[in-house]
N, C-alpha and C positions, 0 to 999 in steps of 0.2 A: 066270502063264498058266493053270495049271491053276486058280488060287483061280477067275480070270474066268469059264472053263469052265464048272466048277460054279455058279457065280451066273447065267449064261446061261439053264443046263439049268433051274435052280430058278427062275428065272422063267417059260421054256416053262410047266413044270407047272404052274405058279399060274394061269397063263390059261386052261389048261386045265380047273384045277380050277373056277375063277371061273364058267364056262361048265357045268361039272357042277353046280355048289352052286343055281345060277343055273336049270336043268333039274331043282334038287329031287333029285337022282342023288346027293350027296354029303351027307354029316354036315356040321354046324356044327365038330365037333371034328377031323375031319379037313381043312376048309377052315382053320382055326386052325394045324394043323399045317404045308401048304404056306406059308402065308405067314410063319410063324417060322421056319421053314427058308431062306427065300428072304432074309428080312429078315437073318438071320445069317451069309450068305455075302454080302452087300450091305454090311454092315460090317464086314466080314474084310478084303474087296477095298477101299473104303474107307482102313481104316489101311494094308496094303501099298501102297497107292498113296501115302500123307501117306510111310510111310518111304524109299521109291522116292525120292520127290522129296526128299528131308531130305536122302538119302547124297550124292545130286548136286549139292545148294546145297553139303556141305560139303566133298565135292572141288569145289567151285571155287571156294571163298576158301580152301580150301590151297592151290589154285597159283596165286591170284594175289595174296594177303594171304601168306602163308606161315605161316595161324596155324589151327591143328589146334583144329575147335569140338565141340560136342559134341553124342551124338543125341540129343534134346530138341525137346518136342513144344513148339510155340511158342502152346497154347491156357494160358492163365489168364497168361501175360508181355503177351498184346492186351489184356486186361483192365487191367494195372498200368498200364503207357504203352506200346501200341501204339493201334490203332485204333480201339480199341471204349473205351479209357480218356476220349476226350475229353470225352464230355459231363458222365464224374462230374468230371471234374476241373475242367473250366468250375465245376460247382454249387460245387464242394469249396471254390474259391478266391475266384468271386463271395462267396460266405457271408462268406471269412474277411475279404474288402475290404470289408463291407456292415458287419463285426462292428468291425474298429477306427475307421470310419469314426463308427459310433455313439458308439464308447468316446470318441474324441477331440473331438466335437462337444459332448457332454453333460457333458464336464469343465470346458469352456471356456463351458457356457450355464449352468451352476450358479454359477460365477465372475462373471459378469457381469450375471446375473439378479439376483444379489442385493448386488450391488455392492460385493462383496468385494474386485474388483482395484482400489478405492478407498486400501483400508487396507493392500494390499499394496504396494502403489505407494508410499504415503506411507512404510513402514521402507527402512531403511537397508540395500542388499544384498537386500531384501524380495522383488522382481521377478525375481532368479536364481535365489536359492534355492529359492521355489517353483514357479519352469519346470521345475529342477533335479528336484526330488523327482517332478512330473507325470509328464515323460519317462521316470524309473524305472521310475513304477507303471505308466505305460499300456507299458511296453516289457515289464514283467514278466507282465503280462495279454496281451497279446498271442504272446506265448512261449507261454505256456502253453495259447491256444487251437489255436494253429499244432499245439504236440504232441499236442495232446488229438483233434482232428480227421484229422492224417494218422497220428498211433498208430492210434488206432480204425482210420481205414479201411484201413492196411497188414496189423491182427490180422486180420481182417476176409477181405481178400484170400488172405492165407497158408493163415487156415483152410479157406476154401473151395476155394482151388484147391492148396495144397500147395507150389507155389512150391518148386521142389528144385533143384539146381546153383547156387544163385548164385554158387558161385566159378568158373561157365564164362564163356569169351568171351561177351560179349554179341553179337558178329557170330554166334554159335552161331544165333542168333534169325534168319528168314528176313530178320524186316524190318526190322532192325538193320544191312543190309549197308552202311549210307551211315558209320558209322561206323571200316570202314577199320582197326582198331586193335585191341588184346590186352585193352583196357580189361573189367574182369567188369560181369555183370549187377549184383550187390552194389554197385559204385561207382559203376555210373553211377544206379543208384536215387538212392543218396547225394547223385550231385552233382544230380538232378533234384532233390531235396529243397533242399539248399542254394540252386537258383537260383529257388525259388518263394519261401523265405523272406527272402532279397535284395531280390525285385520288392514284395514285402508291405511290407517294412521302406522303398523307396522310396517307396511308394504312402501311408508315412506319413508320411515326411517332406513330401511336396510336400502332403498334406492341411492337415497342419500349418501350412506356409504359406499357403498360398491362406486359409486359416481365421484367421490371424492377419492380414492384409491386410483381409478382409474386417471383423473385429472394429474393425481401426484404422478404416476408413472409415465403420462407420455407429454403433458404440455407444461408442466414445469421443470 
């Protein structure tokens, strides 16, 4: 109440001064002054209102979760995956479907372009063992873009925003409350990583297909 007070009063004065400065009655450096005053009681009141409203989300998934979160500001956790995460994430993973889509296309036109699956067809065991070693390297290339891309953009995030408690509840998070559970920020990053490189690893399999389907039907 009092931070508001003061933010009140220091804005009265800024008007006032606005109106002096404005009448030529006042300094540039004193017109400087009122508004850095007003502007620092304006983000004073600001954070006591973020933490005002922090203690009240977290008395109330302690009585109705019964799980004790922590005070934690919930600015650079929107960035990871909350609200403000989804368009890098859209770019992050469009990339990575666009990246093996390439890889798998260009293994399979270098193979047929030059009429390789001729002479592999003709050995004995020839057609497995070479699907066989494909599937390796493009699995192993793909691993290794998956890490190289959300390594990067995880160092990336940490450094910039610091990223500290992740062994708290993740319902610590405002907008984490639909998750209901003790589960930490730390795990469920985890498991949001594991369920993007599942969807990746399906989105190769079914390419594969459809790309083999289609090879049968027009170039053999």
């Amino acid at each position: 109440k009092q931070v508001k007070e003061k933010c009140d009063m220091a804005y009265v004065k800024l008007q006032e001064a606005v109106k002096e400065y404005e009448n030529s009655n006042l300094s540039l450096e004193d017109m400087v002054s009122y508004t850095n005053t007003y502007n620092s009681y304006k983000q004073e009141l600001a954070e006591l209102a973020e933490y005002i409203q922090k203690q009240e989300y977290l008395d109330y998934i302690q009585e109705k979760y019964g799980i004790s979160g922590y005070m934690m500001s919930d600015r650079g956790y929107e960035e990871l995956f909350g609200k403000y995460s989804y368009l890098r994430e859209f770019i992050l993973f469009l990339s990575l479907i666009i990246s093996v889509n390439i890889i798998i296309i260009e293994n399979q036109r270098k193979e047929y372009t030059t009429k390789m699956y001729q002479l592999i067809y003709s050995l004995k065991n020839g057609r497995g063992w070479i699907e066989w070693r494909r599937v390796v390297s493009e699995l192993i290339i793909i691993i290794g873009l998956f890490v190289m891309v959300y390594g990067i953009d995880m160092i990336m995030l940490c450094t910039y925003y610091g990223l500290p408690y992740l062994e708290a509840p993740a319902i610590s998070l405002t907008f984490m409350e639909h998750l209901s559970s003790d589960i930490t920020i730390k795990s469920y990053m985890f498991l949001g990583i594991f369920i993007r490189f599942f969807v990746l690893i399906i989105v190769y399999i079914l390419t594969k297909l459809i790309l083999k389907k289609w090879i049968y039907k027009h170039m053999i």
